[in-house]
Structure formats: C-alpha cells, structure tokens
PDB file of the backbone (N, CA, C, O) and the ligand in Angstrom, with CONECT records:
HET     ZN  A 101       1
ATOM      1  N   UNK A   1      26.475  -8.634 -21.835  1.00  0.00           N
ATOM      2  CA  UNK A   1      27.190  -8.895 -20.577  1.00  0.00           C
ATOM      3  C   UNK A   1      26.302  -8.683 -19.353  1.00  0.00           C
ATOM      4  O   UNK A   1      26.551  -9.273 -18.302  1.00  0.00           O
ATOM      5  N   UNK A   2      25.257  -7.838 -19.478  1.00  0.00           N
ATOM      6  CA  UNK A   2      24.069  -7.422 -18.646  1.00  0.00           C
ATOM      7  C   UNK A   2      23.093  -8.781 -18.360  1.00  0.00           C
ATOM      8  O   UNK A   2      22.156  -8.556 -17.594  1.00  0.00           O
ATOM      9  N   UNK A   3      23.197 -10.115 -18.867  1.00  0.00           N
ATOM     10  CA  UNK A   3      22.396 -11.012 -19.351  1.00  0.00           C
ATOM     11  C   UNK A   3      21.831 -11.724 -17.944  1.00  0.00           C
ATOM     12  O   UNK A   3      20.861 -12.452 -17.735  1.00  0.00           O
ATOM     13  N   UNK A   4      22.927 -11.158 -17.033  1.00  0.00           N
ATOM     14  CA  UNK A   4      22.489 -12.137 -15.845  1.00  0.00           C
ATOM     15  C   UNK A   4      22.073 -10.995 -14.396  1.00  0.00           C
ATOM     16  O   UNK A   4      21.614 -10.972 -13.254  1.00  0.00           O
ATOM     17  N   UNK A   5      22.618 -10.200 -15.446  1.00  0.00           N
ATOM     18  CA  UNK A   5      22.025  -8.896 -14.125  1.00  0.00           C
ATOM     19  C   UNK A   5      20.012  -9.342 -13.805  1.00  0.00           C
ATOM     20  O   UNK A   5      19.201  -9.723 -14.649  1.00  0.00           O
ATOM     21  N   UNK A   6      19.794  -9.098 -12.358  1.00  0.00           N
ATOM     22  CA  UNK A   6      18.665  -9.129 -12.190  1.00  0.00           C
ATOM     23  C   UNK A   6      17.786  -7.927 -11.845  1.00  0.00           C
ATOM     24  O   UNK A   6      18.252  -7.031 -11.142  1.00  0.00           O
ATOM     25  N   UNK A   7      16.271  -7.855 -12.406  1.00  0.00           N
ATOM     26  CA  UNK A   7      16.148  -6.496 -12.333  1.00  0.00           C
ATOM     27  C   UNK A   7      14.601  -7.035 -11.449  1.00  0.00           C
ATOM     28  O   UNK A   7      13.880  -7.971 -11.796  1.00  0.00           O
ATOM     29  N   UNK A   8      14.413  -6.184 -10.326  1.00  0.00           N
ATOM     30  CA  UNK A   8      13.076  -6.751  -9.539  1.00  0.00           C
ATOM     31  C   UNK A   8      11.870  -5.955 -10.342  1.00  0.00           C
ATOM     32  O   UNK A   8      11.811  -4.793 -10.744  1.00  0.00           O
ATOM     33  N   UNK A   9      11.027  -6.942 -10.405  1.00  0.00           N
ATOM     34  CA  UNK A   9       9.791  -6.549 -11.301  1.00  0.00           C
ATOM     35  C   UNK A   9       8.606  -6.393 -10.211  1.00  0.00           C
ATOM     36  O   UNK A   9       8.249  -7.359  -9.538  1.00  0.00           O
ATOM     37  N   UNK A  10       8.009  -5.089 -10.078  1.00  0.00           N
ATOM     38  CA  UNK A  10       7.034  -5.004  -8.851  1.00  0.00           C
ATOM     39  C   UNK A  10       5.775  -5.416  -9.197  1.00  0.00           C
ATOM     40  O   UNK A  10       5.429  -4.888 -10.254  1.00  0.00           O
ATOM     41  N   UNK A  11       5.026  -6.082  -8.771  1.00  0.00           N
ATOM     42  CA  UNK A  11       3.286  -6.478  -8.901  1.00  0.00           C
ATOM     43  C   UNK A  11       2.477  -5.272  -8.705  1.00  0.00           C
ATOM     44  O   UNK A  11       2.595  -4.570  -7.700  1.00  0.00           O
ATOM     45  N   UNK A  12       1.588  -5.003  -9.739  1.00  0.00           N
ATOM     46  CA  UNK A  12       1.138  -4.204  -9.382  1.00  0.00           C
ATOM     47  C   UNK A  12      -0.191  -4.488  -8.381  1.00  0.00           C
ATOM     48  O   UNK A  12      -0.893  -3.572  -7.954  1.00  0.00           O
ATOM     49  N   UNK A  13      -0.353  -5.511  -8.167  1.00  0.00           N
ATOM     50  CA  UNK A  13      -1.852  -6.067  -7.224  1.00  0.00           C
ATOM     51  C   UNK A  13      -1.107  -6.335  -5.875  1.00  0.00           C
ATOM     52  O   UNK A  13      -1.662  -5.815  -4.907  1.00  0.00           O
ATOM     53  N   UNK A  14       0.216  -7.151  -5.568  1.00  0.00           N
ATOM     54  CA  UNK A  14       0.360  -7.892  -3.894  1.00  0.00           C
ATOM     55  C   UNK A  14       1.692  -6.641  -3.830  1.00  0.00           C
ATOM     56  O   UNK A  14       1.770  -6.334  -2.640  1.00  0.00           O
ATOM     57  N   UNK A  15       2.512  -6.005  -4.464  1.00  0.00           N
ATOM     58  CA  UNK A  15       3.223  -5.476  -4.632  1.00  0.00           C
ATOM     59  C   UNK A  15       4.537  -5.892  -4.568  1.00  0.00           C
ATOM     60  O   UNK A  15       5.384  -5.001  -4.508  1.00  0.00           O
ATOM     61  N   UNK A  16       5.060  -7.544  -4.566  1.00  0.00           N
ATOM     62  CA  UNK A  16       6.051  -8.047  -4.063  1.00  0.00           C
ATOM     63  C   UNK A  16       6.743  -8.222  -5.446  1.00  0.00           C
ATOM     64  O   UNK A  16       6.255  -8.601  -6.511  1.00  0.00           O
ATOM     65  N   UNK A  17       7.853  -7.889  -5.178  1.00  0.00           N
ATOM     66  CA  UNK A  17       8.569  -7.634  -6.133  1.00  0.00           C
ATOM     67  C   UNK A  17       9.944  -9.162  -6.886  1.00  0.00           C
ATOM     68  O   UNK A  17      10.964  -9.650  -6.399  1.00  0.00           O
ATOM     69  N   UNK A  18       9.317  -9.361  -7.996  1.00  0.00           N
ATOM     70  CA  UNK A  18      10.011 -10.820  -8.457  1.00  0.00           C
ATOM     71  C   UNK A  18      10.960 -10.490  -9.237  1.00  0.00           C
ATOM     72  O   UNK A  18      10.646  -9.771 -10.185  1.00  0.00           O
ATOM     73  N   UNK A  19      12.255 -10.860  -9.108  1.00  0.00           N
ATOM     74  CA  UNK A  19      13.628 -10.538  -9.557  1.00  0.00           C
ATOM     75  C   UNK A  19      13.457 -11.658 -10.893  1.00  0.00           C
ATOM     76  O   UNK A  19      13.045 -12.818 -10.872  1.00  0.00           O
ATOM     77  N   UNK A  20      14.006 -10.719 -12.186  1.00  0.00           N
ATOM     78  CA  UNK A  20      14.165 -11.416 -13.178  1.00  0.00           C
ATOM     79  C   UNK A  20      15.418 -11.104 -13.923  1.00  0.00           C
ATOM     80  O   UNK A  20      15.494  -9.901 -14.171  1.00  0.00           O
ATOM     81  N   UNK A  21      16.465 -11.838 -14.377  1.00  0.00           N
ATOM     82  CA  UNK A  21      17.463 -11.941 -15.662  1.00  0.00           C
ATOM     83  C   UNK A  21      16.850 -11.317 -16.407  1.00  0.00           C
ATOM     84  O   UNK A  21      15.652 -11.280 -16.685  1.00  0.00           O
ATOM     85  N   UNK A  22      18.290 -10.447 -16.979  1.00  0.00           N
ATOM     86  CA  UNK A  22      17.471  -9.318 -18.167  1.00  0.00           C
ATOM     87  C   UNK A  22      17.520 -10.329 -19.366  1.00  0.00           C
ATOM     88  O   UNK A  22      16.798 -10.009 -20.310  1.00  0.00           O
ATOM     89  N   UNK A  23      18.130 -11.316 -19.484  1.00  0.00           N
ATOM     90  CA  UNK A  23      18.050 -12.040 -20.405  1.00  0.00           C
ATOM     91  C   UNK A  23      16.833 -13.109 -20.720  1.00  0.00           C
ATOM     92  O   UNK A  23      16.564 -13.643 -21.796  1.00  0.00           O
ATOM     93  N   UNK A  24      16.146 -13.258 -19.372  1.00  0.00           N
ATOM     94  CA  UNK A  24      14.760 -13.707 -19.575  1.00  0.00           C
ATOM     95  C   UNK A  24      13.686 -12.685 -19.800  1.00  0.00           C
ATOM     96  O   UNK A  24      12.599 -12.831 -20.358  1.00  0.00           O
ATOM     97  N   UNK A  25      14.325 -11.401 -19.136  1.00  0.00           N
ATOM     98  CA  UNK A  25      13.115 -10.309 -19.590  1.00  0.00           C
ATOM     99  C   UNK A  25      12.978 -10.163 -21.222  1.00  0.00           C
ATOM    100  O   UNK A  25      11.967 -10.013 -21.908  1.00  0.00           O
ATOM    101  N   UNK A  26      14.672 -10.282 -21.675  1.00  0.00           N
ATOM    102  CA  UNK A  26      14.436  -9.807 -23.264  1.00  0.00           C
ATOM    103  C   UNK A  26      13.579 -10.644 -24.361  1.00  0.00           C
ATOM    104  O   UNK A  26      13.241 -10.277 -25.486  1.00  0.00           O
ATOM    105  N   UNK A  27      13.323 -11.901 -23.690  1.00  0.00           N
ATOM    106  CA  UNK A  27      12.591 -13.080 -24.337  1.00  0.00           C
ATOM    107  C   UNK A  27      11.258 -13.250 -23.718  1.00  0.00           C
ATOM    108  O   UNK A  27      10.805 -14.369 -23.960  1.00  0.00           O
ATOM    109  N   UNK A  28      10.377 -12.407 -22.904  1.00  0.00           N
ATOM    110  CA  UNK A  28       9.408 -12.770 -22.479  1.00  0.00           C
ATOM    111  C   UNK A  28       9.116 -11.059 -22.131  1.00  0.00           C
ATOM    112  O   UNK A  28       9.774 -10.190 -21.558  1.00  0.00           O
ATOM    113  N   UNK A  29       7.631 -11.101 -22.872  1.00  0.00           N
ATOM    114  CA  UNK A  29       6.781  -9.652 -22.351  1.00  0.00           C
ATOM    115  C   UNK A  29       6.143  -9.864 -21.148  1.00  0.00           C
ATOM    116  O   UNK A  29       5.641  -8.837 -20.693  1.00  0.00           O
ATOM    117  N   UNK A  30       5.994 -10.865 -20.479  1.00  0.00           N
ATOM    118  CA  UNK A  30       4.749 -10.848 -19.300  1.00  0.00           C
ATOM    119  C   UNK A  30       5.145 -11.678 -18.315  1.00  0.00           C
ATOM    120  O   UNK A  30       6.045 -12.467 -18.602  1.00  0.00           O
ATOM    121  N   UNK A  31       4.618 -11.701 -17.030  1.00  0.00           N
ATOM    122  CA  UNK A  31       5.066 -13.079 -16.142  1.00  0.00           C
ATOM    123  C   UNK A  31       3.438 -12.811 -15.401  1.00  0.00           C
ATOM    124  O   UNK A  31       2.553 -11.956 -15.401  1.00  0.00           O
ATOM    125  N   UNK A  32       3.779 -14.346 -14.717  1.00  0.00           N
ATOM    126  CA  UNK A  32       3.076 -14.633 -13.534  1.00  0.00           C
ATOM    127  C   UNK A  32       3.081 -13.945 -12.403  1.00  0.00           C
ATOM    128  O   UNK A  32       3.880 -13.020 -12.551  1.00  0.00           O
ATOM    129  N   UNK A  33       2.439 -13.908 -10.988  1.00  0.00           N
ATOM    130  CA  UNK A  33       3.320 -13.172  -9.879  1.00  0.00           C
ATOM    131  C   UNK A  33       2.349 -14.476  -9.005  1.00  0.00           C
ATOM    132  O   UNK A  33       1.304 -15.042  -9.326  1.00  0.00           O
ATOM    133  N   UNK A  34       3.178 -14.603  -7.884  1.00  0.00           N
ATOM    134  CA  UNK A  34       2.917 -15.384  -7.167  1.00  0.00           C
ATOM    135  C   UNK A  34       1.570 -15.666  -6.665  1.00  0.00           C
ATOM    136  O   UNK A  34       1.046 -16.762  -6.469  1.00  0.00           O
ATOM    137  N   UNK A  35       0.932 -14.066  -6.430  1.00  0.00           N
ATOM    138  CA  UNK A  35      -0.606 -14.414  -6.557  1.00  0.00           C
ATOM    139  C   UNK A  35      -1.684 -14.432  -7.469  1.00  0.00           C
ATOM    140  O   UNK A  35      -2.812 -13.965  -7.313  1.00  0.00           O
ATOM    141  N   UNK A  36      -1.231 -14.994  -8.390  1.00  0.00           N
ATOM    142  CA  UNK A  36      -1.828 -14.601 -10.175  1.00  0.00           C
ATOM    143  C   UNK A  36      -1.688 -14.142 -10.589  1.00  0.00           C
ATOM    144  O   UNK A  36      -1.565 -14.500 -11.760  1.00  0.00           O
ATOM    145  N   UNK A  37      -1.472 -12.471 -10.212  1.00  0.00           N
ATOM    146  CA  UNK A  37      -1.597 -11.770 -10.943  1.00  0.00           C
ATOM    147  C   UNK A  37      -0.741 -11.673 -12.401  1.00  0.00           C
ATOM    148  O   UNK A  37       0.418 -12.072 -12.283  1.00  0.00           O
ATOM    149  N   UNK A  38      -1.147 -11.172 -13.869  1.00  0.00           N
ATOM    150  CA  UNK A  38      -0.340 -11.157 -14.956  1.00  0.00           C
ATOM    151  C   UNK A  38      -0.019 -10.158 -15.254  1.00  0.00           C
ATOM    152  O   UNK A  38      -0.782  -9.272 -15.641  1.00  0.00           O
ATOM    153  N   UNK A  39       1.737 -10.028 -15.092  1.00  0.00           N
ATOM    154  CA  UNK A  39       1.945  -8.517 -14.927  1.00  0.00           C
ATOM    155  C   UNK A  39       2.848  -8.276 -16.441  1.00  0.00           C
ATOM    156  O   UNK A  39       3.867  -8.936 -16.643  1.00  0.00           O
ATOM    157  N   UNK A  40       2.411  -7.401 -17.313  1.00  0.00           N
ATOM    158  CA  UNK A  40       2.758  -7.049 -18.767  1.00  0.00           C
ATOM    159  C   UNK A  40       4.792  -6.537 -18.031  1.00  0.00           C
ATOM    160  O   UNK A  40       4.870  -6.151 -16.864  1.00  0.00           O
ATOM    161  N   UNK A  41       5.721  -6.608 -18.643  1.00  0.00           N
ATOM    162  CA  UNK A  41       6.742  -6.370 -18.600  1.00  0.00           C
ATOM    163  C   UNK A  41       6.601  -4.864 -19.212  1.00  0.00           C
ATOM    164  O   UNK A  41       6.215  -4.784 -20.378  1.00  0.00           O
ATOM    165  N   UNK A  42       6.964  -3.361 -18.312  1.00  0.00           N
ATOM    166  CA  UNK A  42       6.768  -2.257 -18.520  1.00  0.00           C
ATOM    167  C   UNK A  42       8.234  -1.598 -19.083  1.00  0.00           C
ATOM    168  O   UNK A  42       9.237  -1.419 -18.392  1.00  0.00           O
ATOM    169  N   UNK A  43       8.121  -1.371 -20.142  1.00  0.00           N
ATOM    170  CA  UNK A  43       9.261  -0.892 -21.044  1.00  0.00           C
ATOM    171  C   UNK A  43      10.042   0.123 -20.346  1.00  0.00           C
ATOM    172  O   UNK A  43      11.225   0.152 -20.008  1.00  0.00           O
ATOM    173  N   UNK A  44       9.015   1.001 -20.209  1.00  0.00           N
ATOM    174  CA  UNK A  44      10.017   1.862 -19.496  1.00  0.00           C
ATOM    175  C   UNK A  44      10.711   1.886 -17.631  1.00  0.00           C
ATOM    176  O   UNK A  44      11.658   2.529 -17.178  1.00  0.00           O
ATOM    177  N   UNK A  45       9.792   0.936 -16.956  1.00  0.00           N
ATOM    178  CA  UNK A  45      10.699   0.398 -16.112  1.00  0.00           C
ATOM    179  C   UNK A  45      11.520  -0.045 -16.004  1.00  0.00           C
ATOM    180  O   UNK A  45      12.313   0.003 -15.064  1.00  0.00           O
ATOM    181  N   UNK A  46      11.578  -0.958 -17.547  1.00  0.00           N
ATOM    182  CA  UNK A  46      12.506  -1.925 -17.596  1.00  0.00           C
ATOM    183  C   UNK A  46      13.832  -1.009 -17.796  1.00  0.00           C
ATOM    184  O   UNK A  46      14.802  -0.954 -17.041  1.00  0.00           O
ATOM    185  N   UNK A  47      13.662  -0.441 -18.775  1.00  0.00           N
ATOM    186  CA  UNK A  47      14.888   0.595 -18.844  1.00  0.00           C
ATOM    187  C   UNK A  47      15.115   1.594 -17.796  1.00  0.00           C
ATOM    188  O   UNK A  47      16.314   1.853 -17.900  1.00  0.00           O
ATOM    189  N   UNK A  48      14.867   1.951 -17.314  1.00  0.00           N
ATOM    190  CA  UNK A  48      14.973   2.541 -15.818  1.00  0.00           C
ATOM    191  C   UNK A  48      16.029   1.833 -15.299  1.00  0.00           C
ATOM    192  O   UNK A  48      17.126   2.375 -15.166  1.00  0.00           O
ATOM    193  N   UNK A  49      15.799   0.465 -14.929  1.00  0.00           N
ATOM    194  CA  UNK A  49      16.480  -0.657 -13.428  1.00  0.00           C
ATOM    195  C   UNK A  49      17.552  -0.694 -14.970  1.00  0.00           C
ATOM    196  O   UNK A  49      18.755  -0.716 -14.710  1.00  0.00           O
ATOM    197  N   UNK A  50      17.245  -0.701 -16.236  1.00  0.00           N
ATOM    198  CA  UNK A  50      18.781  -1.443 -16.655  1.00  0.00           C
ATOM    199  C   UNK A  50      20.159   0.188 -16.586  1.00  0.00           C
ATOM    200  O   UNK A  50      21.377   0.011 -16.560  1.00  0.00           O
ATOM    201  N   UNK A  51      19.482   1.583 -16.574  1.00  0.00           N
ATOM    202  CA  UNK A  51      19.704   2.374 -16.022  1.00  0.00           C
ATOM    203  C   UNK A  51      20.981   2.070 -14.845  1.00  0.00           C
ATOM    204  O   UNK A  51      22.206   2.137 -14.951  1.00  0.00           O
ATOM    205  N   UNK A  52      20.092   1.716 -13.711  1.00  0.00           N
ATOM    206  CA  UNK A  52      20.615   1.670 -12.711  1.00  0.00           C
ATOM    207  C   UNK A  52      22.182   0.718 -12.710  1.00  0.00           C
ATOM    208  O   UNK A  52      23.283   0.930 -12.203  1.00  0.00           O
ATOM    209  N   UNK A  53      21.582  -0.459 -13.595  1.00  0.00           N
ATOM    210  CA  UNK A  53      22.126  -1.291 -13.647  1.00  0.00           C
ATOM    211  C   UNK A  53      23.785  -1.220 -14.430  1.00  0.00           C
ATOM    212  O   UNK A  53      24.871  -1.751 -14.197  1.00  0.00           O
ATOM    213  N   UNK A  54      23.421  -0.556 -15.136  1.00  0.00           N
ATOM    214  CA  UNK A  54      24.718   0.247 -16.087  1.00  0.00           C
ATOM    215  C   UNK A  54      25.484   1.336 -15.461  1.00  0.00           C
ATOM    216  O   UNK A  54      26.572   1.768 -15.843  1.00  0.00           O
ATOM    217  N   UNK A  55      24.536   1.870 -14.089  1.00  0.00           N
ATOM    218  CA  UNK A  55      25.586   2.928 -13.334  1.00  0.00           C
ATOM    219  C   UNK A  55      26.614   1.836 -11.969  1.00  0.00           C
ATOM    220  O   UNK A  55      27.695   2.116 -11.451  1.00  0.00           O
ATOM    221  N   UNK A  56      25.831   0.751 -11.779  1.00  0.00           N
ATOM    222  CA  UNK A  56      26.499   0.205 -10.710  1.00  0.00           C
ATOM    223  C   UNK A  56      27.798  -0.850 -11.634  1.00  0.00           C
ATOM    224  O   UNK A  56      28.804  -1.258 -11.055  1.00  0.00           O
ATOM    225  N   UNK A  57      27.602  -1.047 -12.622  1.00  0.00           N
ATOM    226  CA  UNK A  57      28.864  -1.426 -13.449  1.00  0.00           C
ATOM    227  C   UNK A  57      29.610  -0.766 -13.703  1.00  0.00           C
ATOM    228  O   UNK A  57      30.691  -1.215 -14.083  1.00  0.00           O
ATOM    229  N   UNK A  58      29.357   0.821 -13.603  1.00  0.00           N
ATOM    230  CA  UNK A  58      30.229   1.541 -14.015  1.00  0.00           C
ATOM    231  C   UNK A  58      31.123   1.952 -12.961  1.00  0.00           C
ATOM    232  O   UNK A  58      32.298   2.315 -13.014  1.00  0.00           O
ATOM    233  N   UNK A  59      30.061   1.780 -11.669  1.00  0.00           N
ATOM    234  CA  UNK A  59      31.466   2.019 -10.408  1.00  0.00           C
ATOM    235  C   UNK A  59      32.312   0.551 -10.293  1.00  0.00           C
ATOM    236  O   UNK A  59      33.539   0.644 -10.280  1.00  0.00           O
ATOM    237  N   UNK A  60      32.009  -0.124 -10.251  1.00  0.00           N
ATOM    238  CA  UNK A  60      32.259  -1.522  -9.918  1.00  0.00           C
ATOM    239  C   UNK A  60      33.528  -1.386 -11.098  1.00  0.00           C
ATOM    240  O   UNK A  60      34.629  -1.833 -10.776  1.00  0.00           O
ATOM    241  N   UNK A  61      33.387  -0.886 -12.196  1.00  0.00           N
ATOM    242  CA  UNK A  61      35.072  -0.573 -12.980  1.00  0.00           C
ATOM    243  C   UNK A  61      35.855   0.248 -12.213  1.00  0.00           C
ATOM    244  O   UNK A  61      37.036   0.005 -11.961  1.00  0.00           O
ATOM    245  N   UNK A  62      35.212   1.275 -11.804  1.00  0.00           N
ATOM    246  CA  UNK A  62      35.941   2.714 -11.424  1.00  0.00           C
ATOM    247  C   UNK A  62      36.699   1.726 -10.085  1.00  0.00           C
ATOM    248  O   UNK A  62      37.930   1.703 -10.047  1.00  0.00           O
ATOM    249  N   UNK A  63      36.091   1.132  -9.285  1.00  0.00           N
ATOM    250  CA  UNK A  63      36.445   0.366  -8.252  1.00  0.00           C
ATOM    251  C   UNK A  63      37.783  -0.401  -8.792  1.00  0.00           C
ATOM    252  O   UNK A  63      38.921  -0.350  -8.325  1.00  0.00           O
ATOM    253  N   UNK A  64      37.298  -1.123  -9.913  1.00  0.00           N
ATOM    254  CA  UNK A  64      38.206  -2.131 -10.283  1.00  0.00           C
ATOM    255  C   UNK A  64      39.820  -1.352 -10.700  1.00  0.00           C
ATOM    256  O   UNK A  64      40.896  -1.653 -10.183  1.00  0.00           O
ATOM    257  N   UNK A  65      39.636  -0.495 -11.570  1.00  0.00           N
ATOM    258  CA  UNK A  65      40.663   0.510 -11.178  1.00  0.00           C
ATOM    259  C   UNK A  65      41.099   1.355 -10.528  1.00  0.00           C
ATOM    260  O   UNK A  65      41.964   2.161 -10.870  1.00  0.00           O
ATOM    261  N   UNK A  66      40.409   1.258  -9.232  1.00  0.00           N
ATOM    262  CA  UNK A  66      41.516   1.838  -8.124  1.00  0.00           C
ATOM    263  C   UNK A  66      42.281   0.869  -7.378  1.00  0.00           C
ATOM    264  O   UNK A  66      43.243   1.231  -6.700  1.00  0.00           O
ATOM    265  N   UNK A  67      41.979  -0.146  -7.442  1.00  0.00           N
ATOM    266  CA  UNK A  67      42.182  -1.418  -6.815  1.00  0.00           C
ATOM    267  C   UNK A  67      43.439  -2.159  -7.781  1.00  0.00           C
ATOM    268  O   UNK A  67      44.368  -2.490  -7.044  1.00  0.00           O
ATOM    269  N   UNK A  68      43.654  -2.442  -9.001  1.00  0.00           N
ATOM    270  CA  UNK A  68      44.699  -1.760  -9.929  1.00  0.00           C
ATOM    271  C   UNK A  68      45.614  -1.119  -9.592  1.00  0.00           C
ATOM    272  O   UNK A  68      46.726  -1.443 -10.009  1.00  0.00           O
ATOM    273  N   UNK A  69      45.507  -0.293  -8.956  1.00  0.00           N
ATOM    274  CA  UNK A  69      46.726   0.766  -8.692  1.00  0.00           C
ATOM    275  C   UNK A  69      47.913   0.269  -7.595  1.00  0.00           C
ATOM    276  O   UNK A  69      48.865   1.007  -7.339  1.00  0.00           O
TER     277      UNK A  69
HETATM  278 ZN    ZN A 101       1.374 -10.264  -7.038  1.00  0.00          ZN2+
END
C-alpha cells in the first residue's frame, strides 16, 4: 500500500534530493542524479524515510478516526 509513497533520495555529490516511489526503489538498486552522478540506493536510508513514512500513515488513520466521530 506504501507503493506510491515517495521517499527523497539525496546525492551525495550536488546534494539535490530526487523523490522516488518505493515501488520503483524496490525494483532498482541505483539511479542517475541529474548531474551524473550514480548514486547506489542506501538500505538503511531507505528504511529510515519508509520509517517515517509508516509514522505519517499512522497519524493520517488516527486523523481518519477522529474525523469518524
Ligand atoms: Zn547530483
């Protein structure tokens, strides 16, 4: 259900940060970055932002059930 959540992936050379679908992250280890650089997809970042990503769903319920009421 996370498939379309986007998680920003930082460069480590220009530092600009390229938003990717976790569902393209789960099918691809590496990307491009706008200024060449080839940036390896970092595991444990990645889980970090999906972290985040699983706490802002979790208010976004808590929300949804107060709003419910
Ligand atoms: Zn870059």
């Amino acid at each position: 259900m996370f498939d379309k959540a986007e998680i920003p992936i930082e460069c480590s050379n220009c530092g600009r940060k390229t938003k990717k679908t976790v569902a393209w992250l789960k099918n691809n280890k590496a990307f491009t970055c706008g200024c060449g650089t080839r940036i390896s997809i970092n595991a444990s970042q990645f889980n970090r932002e999906m972290k985040k990503v699983d706490k802002s769903v979790d208010e976004f319920k808590r929300a949804l059930k107060r709003f419910g009421k």
